[in-house]
N, C-alpha and C positions, 0 to 999 in steps of 0.2 A: 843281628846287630849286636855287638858288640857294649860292655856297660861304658867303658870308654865314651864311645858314638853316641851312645845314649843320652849321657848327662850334657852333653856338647850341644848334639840336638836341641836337647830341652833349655840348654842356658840360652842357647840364640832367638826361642820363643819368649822364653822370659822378657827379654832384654830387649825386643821388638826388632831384631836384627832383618831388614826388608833383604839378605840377600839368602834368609835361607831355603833349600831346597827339599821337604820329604822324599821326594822322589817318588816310589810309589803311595798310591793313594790309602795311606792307612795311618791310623790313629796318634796322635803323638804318644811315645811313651809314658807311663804315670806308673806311679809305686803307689801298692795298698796300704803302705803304711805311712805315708806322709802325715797325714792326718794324726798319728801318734806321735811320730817325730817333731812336728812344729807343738804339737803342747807340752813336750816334754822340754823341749829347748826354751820355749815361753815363760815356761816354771822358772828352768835356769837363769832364765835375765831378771826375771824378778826378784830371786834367791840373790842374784849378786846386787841388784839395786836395793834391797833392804840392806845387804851387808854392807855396800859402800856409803849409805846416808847414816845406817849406825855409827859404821867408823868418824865420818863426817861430826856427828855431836858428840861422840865418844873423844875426838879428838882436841875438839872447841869446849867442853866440857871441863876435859882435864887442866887445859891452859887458864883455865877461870878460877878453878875447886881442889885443882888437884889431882892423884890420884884415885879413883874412887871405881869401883866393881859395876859393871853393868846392872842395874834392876835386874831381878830373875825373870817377871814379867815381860820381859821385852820381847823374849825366845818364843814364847806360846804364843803373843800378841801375833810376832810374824808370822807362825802357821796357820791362825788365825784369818790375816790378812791374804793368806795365799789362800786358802777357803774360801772366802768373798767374794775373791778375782775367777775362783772355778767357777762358784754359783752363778756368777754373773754373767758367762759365755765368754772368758776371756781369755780359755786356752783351749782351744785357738779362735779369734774371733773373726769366723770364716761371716762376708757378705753383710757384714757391721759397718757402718758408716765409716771414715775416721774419727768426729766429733760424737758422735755415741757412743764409739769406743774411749774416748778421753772424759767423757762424761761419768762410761760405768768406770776407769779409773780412778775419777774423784772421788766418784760416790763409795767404794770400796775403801779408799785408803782414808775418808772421813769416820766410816763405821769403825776401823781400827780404832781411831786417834780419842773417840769416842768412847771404847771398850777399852784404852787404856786408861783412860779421865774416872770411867767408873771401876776399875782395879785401883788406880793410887786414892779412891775416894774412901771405897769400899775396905781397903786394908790400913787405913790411917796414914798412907805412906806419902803425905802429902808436903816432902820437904820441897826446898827450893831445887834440889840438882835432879832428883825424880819426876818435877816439873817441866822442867829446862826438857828432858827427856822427850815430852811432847813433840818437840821439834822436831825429833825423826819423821813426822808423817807429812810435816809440807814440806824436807826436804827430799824426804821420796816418790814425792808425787812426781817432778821432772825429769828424776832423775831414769825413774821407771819408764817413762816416757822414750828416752833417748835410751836405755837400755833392750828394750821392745825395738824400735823401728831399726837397729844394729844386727837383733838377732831376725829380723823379718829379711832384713838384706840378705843375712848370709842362708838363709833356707830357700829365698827364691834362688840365689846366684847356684843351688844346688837342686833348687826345683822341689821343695819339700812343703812347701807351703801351699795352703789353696785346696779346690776339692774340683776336679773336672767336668766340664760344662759343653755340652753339646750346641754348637749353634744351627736351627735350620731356619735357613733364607742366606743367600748369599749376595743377594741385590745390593740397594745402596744404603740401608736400612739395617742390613747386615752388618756391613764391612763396617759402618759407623762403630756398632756395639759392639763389634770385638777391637776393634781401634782402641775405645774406652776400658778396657778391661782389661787390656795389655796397659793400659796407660796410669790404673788402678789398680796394679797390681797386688798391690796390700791387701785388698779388699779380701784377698783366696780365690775368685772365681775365676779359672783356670779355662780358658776354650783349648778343647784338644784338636776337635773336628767338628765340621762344617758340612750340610747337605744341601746340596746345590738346588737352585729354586728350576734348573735350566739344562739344558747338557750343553757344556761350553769347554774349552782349552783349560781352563785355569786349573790349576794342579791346589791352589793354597787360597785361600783370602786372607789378607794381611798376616801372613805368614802362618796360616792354620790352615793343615792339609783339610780339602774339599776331598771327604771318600767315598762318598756316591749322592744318587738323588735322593728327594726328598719322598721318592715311593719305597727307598729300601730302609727308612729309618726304624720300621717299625720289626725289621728283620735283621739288623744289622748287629752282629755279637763284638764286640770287646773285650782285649784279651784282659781285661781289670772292670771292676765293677763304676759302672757310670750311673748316676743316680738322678742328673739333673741336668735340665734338656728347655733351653730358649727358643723360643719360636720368635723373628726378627722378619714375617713377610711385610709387603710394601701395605699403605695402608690404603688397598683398591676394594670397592665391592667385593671381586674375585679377593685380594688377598686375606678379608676379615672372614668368610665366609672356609677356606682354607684355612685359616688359623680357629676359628672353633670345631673342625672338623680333628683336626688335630691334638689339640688343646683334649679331647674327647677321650682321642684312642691313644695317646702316649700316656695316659696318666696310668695305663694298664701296666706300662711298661717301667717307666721313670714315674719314681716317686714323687717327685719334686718338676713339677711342667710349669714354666714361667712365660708372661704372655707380655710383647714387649705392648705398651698402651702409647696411645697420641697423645701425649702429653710433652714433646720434646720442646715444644717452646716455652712449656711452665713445670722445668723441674725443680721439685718440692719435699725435700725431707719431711714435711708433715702431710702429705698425703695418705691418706686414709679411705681404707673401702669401705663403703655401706653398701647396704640389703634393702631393698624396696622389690618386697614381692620375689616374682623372679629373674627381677632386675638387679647388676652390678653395678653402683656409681662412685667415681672418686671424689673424698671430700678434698679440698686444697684450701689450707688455713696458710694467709698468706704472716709469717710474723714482723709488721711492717712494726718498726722501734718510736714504743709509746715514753713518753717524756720519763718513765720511771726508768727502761731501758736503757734510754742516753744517757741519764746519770750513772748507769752501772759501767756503760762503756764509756763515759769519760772518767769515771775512778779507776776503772783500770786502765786506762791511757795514762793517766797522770802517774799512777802507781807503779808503771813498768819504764814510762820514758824519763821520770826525773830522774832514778838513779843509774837509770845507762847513759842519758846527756853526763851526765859527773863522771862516770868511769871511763866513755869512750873521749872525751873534752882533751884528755894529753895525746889519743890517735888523731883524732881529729887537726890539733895545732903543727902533729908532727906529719901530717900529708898534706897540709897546707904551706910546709914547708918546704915540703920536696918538689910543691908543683912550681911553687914561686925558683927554685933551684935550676929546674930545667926547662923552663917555657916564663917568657914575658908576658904582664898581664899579672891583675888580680888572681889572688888563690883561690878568691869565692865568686861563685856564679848564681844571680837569682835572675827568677824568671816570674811572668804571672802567668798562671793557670786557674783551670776554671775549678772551684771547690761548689761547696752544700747548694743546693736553689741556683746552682749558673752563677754564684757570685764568685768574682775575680781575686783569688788572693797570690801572693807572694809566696814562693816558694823560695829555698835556697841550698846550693851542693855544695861541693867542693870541685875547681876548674878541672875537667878531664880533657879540654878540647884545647887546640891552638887557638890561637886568635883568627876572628876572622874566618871564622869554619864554618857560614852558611854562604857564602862567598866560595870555601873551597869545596863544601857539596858541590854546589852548584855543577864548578867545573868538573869537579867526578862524572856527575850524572850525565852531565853532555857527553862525554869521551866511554861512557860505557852502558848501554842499551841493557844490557844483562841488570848491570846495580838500580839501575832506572824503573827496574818490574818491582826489582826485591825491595826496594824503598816505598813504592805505593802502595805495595802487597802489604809489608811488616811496619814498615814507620822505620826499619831498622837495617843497617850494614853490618854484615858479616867483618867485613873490612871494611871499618869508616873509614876514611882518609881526616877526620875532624878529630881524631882520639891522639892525644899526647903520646907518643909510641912509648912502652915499656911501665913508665908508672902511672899512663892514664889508664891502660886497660886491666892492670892490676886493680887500680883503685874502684872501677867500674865491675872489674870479675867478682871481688869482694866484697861490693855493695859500699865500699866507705865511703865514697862519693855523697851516698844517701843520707850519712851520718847530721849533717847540720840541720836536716829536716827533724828534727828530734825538738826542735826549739819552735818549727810549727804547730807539731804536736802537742807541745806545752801549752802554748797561746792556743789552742784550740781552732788553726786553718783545718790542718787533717786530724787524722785518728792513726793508731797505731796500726789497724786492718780496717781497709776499705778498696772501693773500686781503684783501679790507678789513676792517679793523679793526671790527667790529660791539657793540653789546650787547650782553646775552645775552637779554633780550626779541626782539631783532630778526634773531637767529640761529637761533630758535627758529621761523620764518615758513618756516625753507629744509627739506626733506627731510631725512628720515634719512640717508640718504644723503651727501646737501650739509653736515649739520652733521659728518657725520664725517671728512670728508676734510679741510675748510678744517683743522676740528683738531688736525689731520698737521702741522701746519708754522705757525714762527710768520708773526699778523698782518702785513701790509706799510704800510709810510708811503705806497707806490705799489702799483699792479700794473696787471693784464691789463683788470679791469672800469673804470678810471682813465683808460689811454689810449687803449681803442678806446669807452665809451660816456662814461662821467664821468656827470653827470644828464642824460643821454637815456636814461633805462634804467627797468625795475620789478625789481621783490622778485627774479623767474623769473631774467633775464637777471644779476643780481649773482650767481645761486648758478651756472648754468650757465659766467660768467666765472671766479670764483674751484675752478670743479670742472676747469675746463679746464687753468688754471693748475698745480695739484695734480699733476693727473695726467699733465701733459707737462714737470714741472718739468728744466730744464738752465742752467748756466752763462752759454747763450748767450742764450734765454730772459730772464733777470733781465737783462744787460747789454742788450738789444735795449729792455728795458720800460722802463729807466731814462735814456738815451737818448731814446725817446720820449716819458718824462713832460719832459725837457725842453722838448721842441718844444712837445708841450700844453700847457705853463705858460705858457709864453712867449707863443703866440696866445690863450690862451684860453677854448681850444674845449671847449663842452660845458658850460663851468660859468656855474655862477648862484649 
């Protein structure tokens, strides 16, 4: 195979492309050095995100003070901070949450901000413009942020990122967990190949060549060093009993033997093993938001949506403009939906739809049996025939539509991150379960089902995102989501 072939191969794994073909049954290609390459390249977006937030106060600085020479201390501070970031697993931060990884961010670029506080204290150098200086570290917190997830794009789009992951079990249990790991790509854990629970047709499971059974794994060579190895059988007498058998003799092999656990309808970022004898149990600390909580996540709601309602207020006026321009009818559209405890609040957009558009579903839906599944499945149309053609589904690809909910946010309907904001017809589709939890906290403008599916998704996966959400709720969490939804507005992605 050719390097060409190669990296083609592997962008179409990446990128979850369902049409592609190994062909023969063997391992996706992987480089030993990738592993060196994304920390190297990690450095570099960091190296430039110090330089572009120095430049940032260097240049707000001068318009204030004048000309004036950088501190000398700044220079050291940053290799400093790029030391912090090493000790703390962050080049590269292979199998890291995303909000753990935004957490050891903070914590890093705090210890800086902190070691510079004690260098201007410690050297007398405690003017006003060497003060002002400080700023660099919470303007590089973001900007590090979006400097990282730019350089992670372009290492998977080349397949450099990640560390390769064997998956055995090919069942339905299977195909789940490599679904999510293509779908978390960020994360680094890379499935190359897959050993099949069965001898069956299937050349691939969701696009990872299947290269033999699960009796040849323990024999099976690679032409690159694989180190870590998922066991993903169903969870039967027969499959638990098979997977400690396994768990046993791979660990001979692969250093690293991960066992997937029943725990799929309470995934929990703070789960923790305990030891009882020669017993394994998992702790799960649920962090349900105690009154001190709320207050942190309504100062940061207020903190983040007052001054974006004030800068976004002249977009806002100006695509309220444009709807009144080209469609009759109000600019604004409010609706009630259901917020905190099932109580009913007012929501409000900006009009994306005709007049008269559950009337014109309607008729869609009679005339077309195909849009009539996708509507009960997703709640959503590919092709609405409801969407104002040209500047509705801009305004919807954009997310600006969302923008007047900024003023709920204020008044305190929703939060800035939270489950999505539903009906109460359409909350009423989720579990017992699902509708009790989203309830726990209020609706969000953004969340968790927004930036990892947006409408690529059904009824299942919005209540499984917003139960996820709930149940793993932190600080870091909400900042990492918000964050995020930046980046997803900005391309695009996912919406229609």
């Amino acid at each position: 195979m050719t390097e060409t072939a190669t990296l083609e191969d592997r962008s179409y794994i990446a990128h979850g492309n369902a049409e592609y073909d190994p062909g023969a049954r063997t391992p996706l290609p992987w480089r030993s050095s990738s592993r060196l390459a994304s920390a190297l390249t990690l450095v570099l977006a960091d190296s430039i995100a110090w330089i572009a937030a120095a430049a940032i106060i260097y240049i707000i600085r001068t318009m204030i003070w004048g000309h004036i020479p950088l501190y000398w201390a700044v220079y050291p501070l940053g290799l400093s901070w790029l030391f912090f970031r090493a000790a703390s697993g962050l080049y590269p931060p292979i199998g890291t949450s995303q909000p753990e990884e935004l957490r050891r961010s903070f914590r890093t670029t705090a210890t800086a901000a902190v070691l510079h506080l004690v260098v201007l204290t410690g050297t007398d150098e405690l003017t006003a413009w060497r003060i002002a200086g400080l700023a660099l570290w919470p303007v590089l917190f973001p900007i590090a942020y979006f400097c990282r997830s730019f350089a992670k794009v372009l290492l998977l789009k080349h397949n450099l990122f990640g560390v390769p992951h064997i998956i055995i079990g090919t069942g339905p249990t299977g195909r789940q967990v490599v679904r999510e790991m293509r779908r978390n790509a960020e994360l680094g854990i890379i499935p190359v190949a897959a050993f099949e629970t069965s001898t069956h047709h299937d050349s691939k499971v969701e696009g990872v060549p299947i290269v033999e059974s699960i009796d040849a794994v323990h024999d099976f060579d690679f032409p690159y060093p694989v180190r870590h190895a998922i066991i993903a059988l169903e969870n039967t007498p027969r499959g638990r009993q098979r997977t400690s058998e396994l768990a046993a003799s791979l660990s001979k092999k692969y250093p690293y033997v991960q066992v997937l656990t029943n725990v799929a309808d309470m995934p929990n970022l703070l789960i923790r093993p305990r030891a009882i004898g020669s017993f394994l149990i998992l702790e799960i600390r649920r962090p349900s938001l105690l009154p001190r909580q709320r207050v942190i996540k309504r100062i940061l709601d207020l903190a983040i949506s007052v001054p974006v309602f004030l800068v976004a207020t002249p977009i806002i006026a100006a695509a309220a403009i444009g709807v009144k321009i080209v469609s009759p009818g109000p600019a604004f559209f409010s609706q009630v939906r259901e917020g905190t405890n099932g109580k009913p609040i007012r929501i409000w957009k900006i009009r994306t739809m005709v007049p008269n558009a559950e009337g014109r579903l309607a008729e869609y839906l009679a005339a077309n049996p195909a849009a009539q599944l996708e509507y009960e499945r997703t709640l959503k149309l590919r092709s609405d025939p409801r969407v104002i053609p040209k500047i509705g589904r801009f305004l919807r690809r954009m997310s600006i539509d969302e923008l007047p909910q900024l003023l709920n946010v204020i008044r305190g309907d929703l939060s800035l991150v939270g489950p999505r904001v539903m009906l109460s017809h359409e909350v009423q589709r989720f579990s017992d379960r699902g509708q009790q939890l989203r309830r726990e906290v209020p609706p969000g403008l953004t969340g968790f089902w927004q930036i990892l599916y947006r409408n690529n998704s059904d009824i299942q996966i919005w209540e499984s995102a917003d139960s996820y959400y709930v149940s793993n709720w932190s600080v870091w969490l909400d900042l990492w989501i918000i964050l995020r939804t930046v980046r997803v507005v900005l391309t695009g992605a996912g919406a229609f």
